[in-house]
C-alpha positions in Angstrom: 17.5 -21.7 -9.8 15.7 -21.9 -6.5 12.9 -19.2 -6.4 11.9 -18.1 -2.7 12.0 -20.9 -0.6 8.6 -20.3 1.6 5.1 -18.4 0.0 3.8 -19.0 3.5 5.2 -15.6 4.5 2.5 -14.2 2.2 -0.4 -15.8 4.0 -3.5 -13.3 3.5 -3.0 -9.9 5.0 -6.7 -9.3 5.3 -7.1 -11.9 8.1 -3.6 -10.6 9.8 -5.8 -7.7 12.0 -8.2 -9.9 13.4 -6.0 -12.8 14.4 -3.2 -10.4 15.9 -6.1 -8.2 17.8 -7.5 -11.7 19.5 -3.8 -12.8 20.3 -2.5 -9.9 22.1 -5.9 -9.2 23.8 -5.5 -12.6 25.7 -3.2 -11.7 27.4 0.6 -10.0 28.3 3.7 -11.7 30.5 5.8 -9.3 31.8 8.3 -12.1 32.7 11.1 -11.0 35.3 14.8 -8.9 34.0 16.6 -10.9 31.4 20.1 -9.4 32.8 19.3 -11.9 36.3 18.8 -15.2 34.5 20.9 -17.6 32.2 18.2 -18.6 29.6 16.6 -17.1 26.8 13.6 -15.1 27.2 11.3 -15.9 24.5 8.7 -13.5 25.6 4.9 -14.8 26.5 2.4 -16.7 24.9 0.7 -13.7 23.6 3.9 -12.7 21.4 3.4 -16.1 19.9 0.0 -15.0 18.5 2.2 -12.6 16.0 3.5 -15.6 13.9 7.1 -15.6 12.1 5.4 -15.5 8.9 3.9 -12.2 9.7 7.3 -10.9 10.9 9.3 -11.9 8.1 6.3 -10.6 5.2 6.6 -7.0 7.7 10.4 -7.4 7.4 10.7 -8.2 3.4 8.3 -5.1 3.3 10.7 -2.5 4.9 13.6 -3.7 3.3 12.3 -4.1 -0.6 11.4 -0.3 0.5 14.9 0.6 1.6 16.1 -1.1 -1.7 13.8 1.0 -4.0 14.9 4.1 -2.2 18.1 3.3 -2.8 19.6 3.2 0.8 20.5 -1.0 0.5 24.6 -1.2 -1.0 23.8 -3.7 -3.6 27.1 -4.7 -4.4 28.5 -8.3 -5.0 32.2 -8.1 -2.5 30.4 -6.5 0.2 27.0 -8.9 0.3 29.3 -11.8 0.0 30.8 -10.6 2.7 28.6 -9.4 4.9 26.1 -12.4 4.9 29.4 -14.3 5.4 30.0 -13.1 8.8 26.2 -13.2 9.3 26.0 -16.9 8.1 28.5 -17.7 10.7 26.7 -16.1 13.6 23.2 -17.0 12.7 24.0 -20.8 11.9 25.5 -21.0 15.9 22.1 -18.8 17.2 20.8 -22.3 18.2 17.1 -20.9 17.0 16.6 -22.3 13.5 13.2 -20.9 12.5 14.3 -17.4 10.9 15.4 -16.6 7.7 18.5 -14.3 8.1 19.3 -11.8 5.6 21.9 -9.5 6.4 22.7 -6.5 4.6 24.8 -2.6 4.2 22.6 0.1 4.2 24.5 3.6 2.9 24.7 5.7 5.6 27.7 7.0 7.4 26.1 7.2 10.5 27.1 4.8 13.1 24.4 2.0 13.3 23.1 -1.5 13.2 19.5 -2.0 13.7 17.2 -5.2 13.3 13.9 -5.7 11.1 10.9 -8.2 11.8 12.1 -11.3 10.5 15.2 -11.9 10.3 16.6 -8.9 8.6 19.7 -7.1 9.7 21.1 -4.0 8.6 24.2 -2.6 9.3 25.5 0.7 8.3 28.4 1.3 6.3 29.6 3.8 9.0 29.3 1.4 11.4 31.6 -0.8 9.7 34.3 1.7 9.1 34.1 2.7 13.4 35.1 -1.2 13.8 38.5 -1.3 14.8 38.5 -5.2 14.1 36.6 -8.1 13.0 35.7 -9.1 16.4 33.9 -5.6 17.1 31.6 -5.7 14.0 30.8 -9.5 14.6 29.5 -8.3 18.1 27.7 -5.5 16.9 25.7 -8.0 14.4 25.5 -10.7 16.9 23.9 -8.5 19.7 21.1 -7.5 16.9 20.8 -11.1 15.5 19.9 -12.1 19.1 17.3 -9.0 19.3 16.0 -10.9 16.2 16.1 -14.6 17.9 14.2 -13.0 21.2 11.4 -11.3 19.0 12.4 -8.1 21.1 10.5 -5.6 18.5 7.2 -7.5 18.7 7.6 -7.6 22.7 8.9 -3.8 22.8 5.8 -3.1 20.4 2.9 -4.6 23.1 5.1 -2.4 25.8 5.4 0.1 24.4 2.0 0.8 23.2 0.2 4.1 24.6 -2.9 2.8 23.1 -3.7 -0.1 24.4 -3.1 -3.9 22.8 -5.6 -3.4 20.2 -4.5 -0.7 19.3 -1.0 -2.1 18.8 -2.4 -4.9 17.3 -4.2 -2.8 14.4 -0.8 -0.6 14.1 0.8 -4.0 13.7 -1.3 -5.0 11.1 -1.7 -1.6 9.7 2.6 -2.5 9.2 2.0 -5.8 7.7 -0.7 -4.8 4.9 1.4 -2.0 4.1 4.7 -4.3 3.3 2.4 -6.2 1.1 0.3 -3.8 -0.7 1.2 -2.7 -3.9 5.3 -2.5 -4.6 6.3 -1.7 -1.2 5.6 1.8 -1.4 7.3 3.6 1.4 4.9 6.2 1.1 2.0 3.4 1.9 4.2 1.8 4.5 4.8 5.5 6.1 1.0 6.1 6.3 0.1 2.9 7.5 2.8 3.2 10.5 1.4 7.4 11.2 -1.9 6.1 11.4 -1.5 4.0 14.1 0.7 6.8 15.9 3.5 4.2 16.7 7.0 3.3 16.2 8.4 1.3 12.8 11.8 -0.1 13.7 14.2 0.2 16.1 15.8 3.5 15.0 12.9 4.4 16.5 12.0 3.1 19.1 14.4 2.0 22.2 14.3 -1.6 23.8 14.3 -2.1 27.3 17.4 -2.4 29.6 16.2 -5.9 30.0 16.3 -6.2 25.7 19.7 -4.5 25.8 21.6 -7.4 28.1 19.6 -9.8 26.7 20.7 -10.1 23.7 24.6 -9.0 24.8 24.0 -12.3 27.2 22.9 -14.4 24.0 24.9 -12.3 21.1 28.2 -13.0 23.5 27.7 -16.7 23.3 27.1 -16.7 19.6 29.6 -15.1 18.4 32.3 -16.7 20.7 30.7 -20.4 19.3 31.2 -18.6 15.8 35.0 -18.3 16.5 35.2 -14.9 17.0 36.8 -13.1 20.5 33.6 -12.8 22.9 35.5 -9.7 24.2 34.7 -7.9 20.7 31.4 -6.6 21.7 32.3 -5.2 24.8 35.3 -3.3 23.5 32.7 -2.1 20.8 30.2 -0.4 22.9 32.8 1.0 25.7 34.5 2.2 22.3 31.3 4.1 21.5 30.5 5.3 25.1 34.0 6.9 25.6 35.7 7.7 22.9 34.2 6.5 19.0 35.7 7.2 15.8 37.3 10.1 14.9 36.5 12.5 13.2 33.0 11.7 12.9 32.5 11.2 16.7 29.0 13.0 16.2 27.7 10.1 13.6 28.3 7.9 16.7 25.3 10.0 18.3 22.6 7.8 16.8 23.9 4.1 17.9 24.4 5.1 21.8 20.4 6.0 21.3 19.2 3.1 19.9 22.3 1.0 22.1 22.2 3.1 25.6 25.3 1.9 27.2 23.8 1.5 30.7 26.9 2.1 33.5 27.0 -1.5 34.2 26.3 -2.7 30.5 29.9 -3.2 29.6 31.1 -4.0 32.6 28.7 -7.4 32.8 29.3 -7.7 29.1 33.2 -8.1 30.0 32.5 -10.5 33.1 30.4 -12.5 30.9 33.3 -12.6 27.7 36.1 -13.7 30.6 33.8 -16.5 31.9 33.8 -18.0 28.4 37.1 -17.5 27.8 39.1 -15.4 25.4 39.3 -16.5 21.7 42.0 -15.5 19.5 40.3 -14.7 16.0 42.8 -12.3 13.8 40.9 -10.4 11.2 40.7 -11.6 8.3 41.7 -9.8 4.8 38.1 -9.6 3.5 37.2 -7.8 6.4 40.0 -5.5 6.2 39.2 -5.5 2.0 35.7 -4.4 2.7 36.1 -1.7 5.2 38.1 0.3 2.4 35.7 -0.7 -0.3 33.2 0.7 1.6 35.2 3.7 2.0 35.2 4.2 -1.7 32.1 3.4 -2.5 30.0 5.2 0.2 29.9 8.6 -0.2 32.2 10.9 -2.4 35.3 9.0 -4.2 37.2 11.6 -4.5 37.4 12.5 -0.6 38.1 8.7 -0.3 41.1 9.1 -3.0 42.6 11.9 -1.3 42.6 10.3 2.1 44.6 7.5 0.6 46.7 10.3 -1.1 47.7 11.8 2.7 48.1 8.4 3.6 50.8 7.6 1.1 52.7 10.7 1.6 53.4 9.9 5.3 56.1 7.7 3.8 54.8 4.3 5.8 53.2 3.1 2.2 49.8 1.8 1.5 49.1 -1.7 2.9 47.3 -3.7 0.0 44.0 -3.7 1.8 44.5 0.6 1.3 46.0 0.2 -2.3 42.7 -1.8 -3.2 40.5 1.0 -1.5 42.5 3.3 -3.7 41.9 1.4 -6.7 38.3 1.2 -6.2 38.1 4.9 -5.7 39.8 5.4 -8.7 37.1 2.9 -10.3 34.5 4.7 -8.9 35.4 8.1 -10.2 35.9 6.6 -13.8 39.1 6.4 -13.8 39.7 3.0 -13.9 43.0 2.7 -16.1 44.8 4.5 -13.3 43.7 1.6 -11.2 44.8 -1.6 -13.7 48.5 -1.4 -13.0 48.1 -1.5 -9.3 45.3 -4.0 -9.6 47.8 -6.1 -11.8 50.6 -6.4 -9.6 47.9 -7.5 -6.4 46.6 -10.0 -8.3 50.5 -11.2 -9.6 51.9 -11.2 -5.9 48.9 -12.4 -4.4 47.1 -15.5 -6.7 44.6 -16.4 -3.9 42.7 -13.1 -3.4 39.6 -13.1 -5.4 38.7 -9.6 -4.5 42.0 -8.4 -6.7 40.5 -10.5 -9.8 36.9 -9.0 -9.5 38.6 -5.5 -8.7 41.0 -5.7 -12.2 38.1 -7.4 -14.0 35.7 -4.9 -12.3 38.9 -2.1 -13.8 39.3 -3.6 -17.5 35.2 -3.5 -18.2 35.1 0.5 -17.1 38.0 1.4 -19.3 36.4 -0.6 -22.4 38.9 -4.0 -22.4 35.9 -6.2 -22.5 38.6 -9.6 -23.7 41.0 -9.0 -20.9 38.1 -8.4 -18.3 36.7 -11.9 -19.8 40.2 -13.5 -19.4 41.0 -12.7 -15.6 37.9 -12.9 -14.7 37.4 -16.5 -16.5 40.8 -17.5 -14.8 39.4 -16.6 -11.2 36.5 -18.8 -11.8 38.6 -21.7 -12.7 40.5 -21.2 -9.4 37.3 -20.2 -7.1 34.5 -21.9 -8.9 30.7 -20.5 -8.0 32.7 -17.9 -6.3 29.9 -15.2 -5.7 31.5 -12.1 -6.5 33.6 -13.1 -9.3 30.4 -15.1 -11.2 28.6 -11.9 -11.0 31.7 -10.1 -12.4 32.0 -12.1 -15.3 28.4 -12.4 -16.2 28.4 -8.8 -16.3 31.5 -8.3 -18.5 29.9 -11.3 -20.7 26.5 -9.1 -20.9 28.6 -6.4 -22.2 30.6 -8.8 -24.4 27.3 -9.8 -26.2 27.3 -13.1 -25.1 24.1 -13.5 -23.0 23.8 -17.2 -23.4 27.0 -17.5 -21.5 26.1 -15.2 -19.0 22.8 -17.0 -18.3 24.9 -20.5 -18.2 27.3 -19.0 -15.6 24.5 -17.4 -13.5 22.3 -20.5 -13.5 24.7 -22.9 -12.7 25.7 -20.4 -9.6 21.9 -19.8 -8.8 21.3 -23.0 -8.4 23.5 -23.9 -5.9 23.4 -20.1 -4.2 20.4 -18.4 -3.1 20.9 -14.9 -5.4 20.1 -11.1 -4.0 17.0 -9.3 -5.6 19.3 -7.5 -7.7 21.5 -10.9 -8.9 17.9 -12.4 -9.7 17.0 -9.1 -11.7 20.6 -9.5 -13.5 20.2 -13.3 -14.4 16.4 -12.3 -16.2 18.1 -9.4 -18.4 20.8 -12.2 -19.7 18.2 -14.6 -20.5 15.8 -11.8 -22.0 18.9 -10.9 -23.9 19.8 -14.5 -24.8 16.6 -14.9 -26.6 15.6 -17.1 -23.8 12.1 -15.4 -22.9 10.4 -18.0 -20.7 13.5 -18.1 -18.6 13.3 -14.5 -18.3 9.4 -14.1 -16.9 10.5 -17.1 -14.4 13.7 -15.2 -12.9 11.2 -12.1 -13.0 8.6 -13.7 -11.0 11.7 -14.8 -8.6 12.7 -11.2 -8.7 9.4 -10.0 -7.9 8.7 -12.6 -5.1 12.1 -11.4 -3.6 10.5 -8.3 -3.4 7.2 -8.8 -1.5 5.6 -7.8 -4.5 2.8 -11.1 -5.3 0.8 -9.5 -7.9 4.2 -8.3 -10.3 5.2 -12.0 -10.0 1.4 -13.3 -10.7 2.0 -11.1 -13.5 5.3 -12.2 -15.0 4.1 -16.4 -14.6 0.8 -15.2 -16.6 2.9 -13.8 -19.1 5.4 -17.0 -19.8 2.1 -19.1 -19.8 1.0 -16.8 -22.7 4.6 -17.9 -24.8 4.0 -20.0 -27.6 6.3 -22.9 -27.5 6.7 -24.1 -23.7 7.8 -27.6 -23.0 5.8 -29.3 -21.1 8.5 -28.7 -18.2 8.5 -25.4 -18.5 4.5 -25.4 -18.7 4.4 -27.2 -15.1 6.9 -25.6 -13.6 5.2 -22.1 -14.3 1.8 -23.2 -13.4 2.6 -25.2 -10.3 4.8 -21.6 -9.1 1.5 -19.8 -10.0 -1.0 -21.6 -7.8 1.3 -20.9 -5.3 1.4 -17.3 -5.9 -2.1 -16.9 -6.1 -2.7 -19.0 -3.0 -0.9 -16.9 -0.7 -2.3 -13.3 -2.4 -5.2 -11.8 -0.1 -8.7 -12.8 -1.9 -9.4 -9.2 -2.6 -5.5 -9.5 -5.0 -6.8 -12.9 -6.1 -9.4 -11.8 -8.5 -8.1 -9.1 -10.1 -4.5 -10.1 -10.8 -5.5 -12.1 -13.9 -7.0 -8.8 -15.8 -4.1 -6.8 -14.4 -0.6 -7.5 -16.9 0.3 -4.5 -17.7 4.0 -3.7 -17.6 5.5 -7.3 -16.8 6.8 -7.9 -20.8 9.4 -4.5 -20.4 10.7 -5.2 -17.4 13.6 -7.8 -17.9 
């Protein structure tokens, strides 16, 4: 099971302030308006003094916060498919050196915004105003190129009323606080007030030069991704004249943070017919997700009743709104009104795997723990390592009793997949359960390390060192991950973390 790819992120924070301060003193381009020239605009040498690493330990900071406060969906369908679409625009950005994560934060408001490093978030009502596929991959292409152009560092030096050193100490202030301690949003809050400057783009607004920027470079991505190059234009003149009704006012926050300048969408169309229209039909996860979103964000049994007026119109419920209306019914724990419905999707359509996880999803919340193991065993043989349906059955397996199982199905997925924070924290319960112990420490430490969090992983490899009965394997394989920890941690974390493991045996 791979454990975080890169501990370079974690270089030491204490030398952060002093190596940004020097950077940005040297020195600011202002470079000439992004909308009036062709290439990309990677900002000047003095942004170059803020390295990726920095970004991306800044960026794991915020969202490990967002995740502890609950606002991150952490559910298997809607990852899968939301880093799917991501995947596809990020591998066609033609700027390799980020570390894309993209991911649903629960909110109805209207909203995508980008973090330091590669981290996207998109809002669940954001996904629900798409009227097609095309639209959303626009939205997240336009903030994957704001990401690619390093356009919150550059806004950050501009937009600075102290001065570059003070933005540079409000910009380290930013990356100690992501690091420190468990990502306490608290510590991060105090660490961004102190400095008296802006976080993230929610608040803070880019440039008009930012803005067609990365339209000029999200267009082009998304329309080498396959999708229709027109979709982000039609998004934002969407938003600017009409938006999704009836919650036009939750549309409010995104023409902030987007401003659709009068001749925004008008260049954004020029530029979409000079590449030429692509035909890219939505596909049925995209459809599937926007109504399990609908059922999962927010209150299920408003979500059950709008698929209850929908049905009485007479027209019938397509199966991307019968599945919504099963996973409301899921949701409000009623899932044996679901498992007919779910039964007869899955019958008439054998290459959906969202059905099996749904029914599987159904049988484990009404208490059929055998006939959750048997569909969801059958949609593993037909979609093997399949994401969703792995996590599905190692659940009901967990449930079932049998942990080793579990930890077999998840490991041989994790080794191939990179797993979520919360898919690492799931794979350490099974092998706690299992009896495997060792295992469990290491998938905490990968857990932890997911997190930002340097001294709860120190902690967790200390504590499988301590187990009698390591192989010799296992033995190098937790020191080698250990000296790799502790190499990154800040000197100050260095000495201390060895006398510090309290709390790291309970937590699997």
């Amino acid at each position: 099971m791979p454990v975080l790819k890169s501990l370079s992120a974690f270089a030491a924070a204490a030398a952060v302030s002093a190596s940004v301060s020097v950077g940005w003193a040297a020195g600011v381009g202002t470079g000439s308006s992004a909308a009036d020239q062709d290439l990309p605009d990677l900002g000047s040498p003095a942004t170059a003094a803020v390295s990726l690493d920095d970004e991306y330990r800044a960026g794991l900071g915020w969202f490990s916060s967002m995740r502890q406060t609950g606002q991150v969906l952490e559910d298997p369908e809607v990852e899968d498919y939301i880093q799917e679409i991501g995947h596809s625009l990020s591998s066609h950005a033609e700027e390799g050196q980020h570390r894309f994560y993209y991911f649903v934060v629960k909110d109805p408001v209207v909203n995508a915004f980008a973090m330091p490093g590669g981290f996207v978030a998109i809002d669940s009502g954001l996904i629900l105003a798409t009227r097609n596929e095309n639209e959303l991959a626009g939205v997240m292409a336009h903030e994957t190129a704001h990401v690619t152009q390093r356009h919150l560092v550059r806004q950050l030096i501009e937009q600075s009323h102290a001065g570059l050193i003070s933005t540079a100490a409000m910009l380290a202030a930013i990356l100690l606080g992501a690091t420190a301690g468990r990502g306490d949003p608290g510590a991060m809050e105090g660490a961004i007030l102190a400095t008296q400057s802006a976080a993230i783009q929610h608040q803070i607004n880019y440039t008009r030069a930012s803005e067609f920027e990365a339209d000029r470079i999200g267009i082009g991505t998304m329309a080498s991704a396959g999708y229709d190059p027109l979709g982000m234009a039609s998004f934002f003149d969407y938003m600017s004249h009409s938006g999704p009704e009836p919650t036009r006012i939750n549309a409010i926050q995104f023409l902030i943070d987007h401003p659709i300048f009068s001749d925004r969408v008008a260049e954004a169309h020029n530029r979409a017919e000079q590449i030429g229209r692509i035909r890219h039909s939505d596909s049925l996860g995209y459809k599937l997700m926007r109504e399990r979103l609908r059922s999962l964000v927010g209150n299920p049994q408003i979500a059950r009743e709008y698929y209850a007026n929908l049905a009485k119109n007479g027209a019938g419920l397509s199966i991307e709104e019968r599945y919504g209306k099963d996973v409301a019914d899921i949701n409000m724990r009623n899932a044996a009104a679901a498992i007919p419905d779910l039964q007869a999707l899955v019958r008439d359509n054998s290459k959906v795997t969202q059905f099996y996880g749904a029914l599987g999803q159904a049988y484990l919340a009404n208490g059929q723990l055998k006939e959750s193991q048997a569909v969801l065993d059958q949609a593993l043989n037909l979609f093997p390592r399949n994401v969703p349906v792995t996590i599905r059955l190692g659940e009901t397996l967990m449930h079932a009793g049998n942990n080793k199982r579990a930890q077999l199905i998840l490991d041989d997925l994790f080794n191939v997949v990179e797993p979520t924070p919360d898919q690492a924290r799931l794979i350490a319960k099974a092998a706690n359960a299992a009896g495997n112990i060792a295992d469990a420490y290491y998938y905490m430490a990968d857990f932890y390390l997911m997190s930002g969090d340097l001294k709860m992983a120190s902690n967790q490899l200390q504590l499988g060192l301590q187990l009698q009965g390591l192989n010799p394997i296992q033995r190098a394989r937790f020191s080698a991950l250990l000296e790799e920890v502790r190499a990154a941690m800040p000197k100050d974390r260095k000495n201390t973390v060895a006398d510090d493991n309290g709390g790291g045996s309970g937590r699997h």
